[in-house]
C-alpha atoms as a printed R data frame, in Angstrom:
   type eleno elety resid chain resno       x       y       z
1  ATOM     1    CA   UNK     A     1  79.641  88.669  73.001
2  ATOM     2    CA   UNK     A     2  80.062  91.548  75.334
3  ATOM     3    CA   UNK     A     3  77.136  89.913  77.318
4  ATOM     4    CA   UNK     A     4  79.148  87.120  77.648
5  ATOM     5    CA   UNK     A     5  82.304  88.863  79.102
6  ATOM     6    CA   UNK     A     6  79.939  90.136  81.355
7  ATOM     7    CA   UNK     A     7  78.066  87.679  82.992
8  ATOM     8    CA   UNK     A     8  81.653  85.566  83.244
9  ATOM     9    CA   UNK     A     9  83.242  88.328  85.600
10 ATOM    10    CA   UNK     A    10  79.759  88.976  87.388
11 ATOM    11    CA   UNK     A    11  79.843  84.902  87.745
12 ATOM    12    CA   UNK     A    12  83.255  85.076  90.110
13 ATOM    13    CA   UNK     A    13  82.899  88.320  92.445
14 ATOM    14    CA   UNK     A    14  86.383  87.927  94.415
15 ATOM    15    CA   UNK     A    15  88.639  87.867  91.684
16 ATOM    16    CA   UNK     A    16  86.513  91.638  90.240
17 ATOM    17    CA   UNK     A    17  86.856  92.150  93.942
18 ATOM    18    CA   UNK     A    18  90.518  91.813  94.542
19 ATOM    19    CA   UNK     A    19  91.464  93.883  91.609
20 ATOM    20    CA   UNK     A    20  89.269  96.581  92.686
21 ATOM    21    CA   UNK     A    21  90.798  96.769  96.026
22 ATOM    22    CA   UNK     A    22  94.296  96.045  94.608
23 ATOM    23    CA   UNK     A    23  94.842  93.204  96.431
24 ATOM    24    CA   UNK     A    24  98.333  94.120  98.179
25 ATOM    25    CA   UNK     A    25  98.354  94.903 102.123
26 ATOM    26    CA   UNK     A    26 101.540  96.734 103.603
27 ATOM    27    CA   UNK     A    27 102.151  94.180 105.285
28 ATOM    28    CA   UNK     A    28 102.639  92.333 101.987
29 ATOM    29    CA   UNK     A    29 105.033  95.905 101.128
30 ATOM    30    CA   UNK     A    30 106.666  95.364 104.668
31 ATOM    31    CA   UNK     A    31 107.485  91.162 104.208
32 ATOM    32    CA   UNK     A    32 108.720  92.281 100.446
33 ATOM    33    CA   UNK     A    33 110.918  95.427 101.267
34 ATOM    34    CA   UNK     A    34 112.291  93.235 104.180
35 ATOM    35    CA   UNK     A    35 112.863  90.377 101.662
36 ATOM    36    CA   UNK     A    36 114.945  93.026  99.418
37 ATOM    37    CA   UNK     A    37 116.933  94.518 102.178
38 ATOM    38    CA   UNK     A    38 118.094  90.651 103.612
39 ATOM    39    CA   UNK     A    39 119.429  89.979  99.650
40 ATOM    40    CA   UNK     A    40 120.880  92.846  99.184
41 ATOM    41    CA   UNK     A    41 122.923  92.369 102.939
42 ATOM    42    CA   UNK     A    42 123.717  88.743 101.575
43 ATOM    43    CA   UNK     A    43 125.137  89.826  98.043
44 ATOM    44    CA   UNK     A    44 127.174  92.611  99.328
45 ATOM    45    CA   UNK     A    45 128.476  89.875 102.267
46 ATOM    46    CA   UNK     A    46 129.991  88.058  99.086
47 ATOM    47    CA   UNK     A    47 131.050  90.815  97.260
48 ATOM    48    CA   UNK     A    48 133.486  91.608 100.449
49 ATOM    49    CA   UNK     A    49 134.083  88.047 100.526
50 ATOM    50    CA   UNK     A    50 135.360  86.875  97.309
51 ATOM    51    CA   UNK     A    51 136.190  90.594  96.599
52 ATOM    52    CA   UNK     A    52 133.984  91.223  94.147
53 ATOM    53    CA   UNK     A    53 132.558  94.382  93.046
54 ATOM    54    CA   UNK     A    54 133.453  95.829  96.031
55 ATOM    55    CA   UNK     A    55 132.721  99.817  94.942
56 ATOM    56    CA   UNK     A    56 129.318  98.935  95.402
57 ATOM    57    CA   UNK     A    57 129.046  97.770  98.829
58 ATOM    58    CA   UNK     A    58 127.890 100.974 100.707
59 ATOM    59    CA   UNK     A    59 130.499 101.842 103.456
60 ATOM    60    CA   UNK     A    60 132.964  99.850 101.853
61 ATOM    61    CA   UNK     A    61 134.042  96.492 102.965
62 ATOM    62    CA   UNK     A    62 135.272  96.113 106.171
63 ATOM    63    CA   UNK     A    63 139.146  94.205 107.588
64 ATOM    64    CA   UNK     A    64 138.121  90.474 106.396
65 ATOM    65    CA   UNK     A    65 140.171  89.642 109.871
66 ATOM    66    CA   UNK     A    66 137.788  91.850 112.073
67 ATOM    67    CA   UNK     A    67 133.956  92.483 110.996
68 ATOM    68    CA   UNK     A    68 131.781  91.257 108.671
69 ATOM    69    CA   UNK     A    69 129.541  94.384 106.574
70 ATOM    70    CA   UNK     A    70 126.829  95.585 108.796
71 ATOM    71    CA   UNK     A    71 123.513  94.018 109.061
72 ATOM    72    CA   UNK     A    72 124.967  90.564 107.580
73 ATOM    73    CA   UNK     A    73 124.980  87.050 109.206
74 ATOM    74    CA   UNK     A    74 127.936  85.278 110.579
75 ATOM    75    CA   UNK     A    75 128.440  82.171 111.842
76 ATOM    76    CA   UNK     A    76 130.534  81.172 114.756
77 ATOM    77    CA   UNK     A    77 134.258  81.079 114.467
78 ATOM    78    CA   UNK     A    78 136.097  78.281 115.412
């Protein structure tokens, strides 16, 4: 049985070979952490919107009638 086990991982080297390695880059860490920081920029833009939670919206929300939270998206006024 063992022998079995065996000779099935020995029979498909890259996927023994990417769990050795671990199989994450930084730039995998970099595109994720990047991914985290954009959601968390977009919730806390609706918090301040629909005045929501608002306590946990570092810096606070800002004047609706001025600036949007830092590092957030906003599309042209008309």
């Amino acid at each position: 049985m063992v022998a079995l086990v065996i000779s099935a991982v020995a029979a498909v080297p890259g996927a023994a070979a990417a769990q050795s390695s671990g199989g994450v880059s930084s730039q995998d860490i970099a595109a994720r952490d990047q991914l985290i920081a954009n959601q968390e920029n977009l919730l806390n833009t609706y918090r301040c919107l629909f005045n929501t939670d608002t306590a946990a919206v570092p810096g606070g929300c800002p004047n609706p009638n001025t600036d949007p939270p830092a590092g957030t998206y906003t599309a042209a006024r008309s």
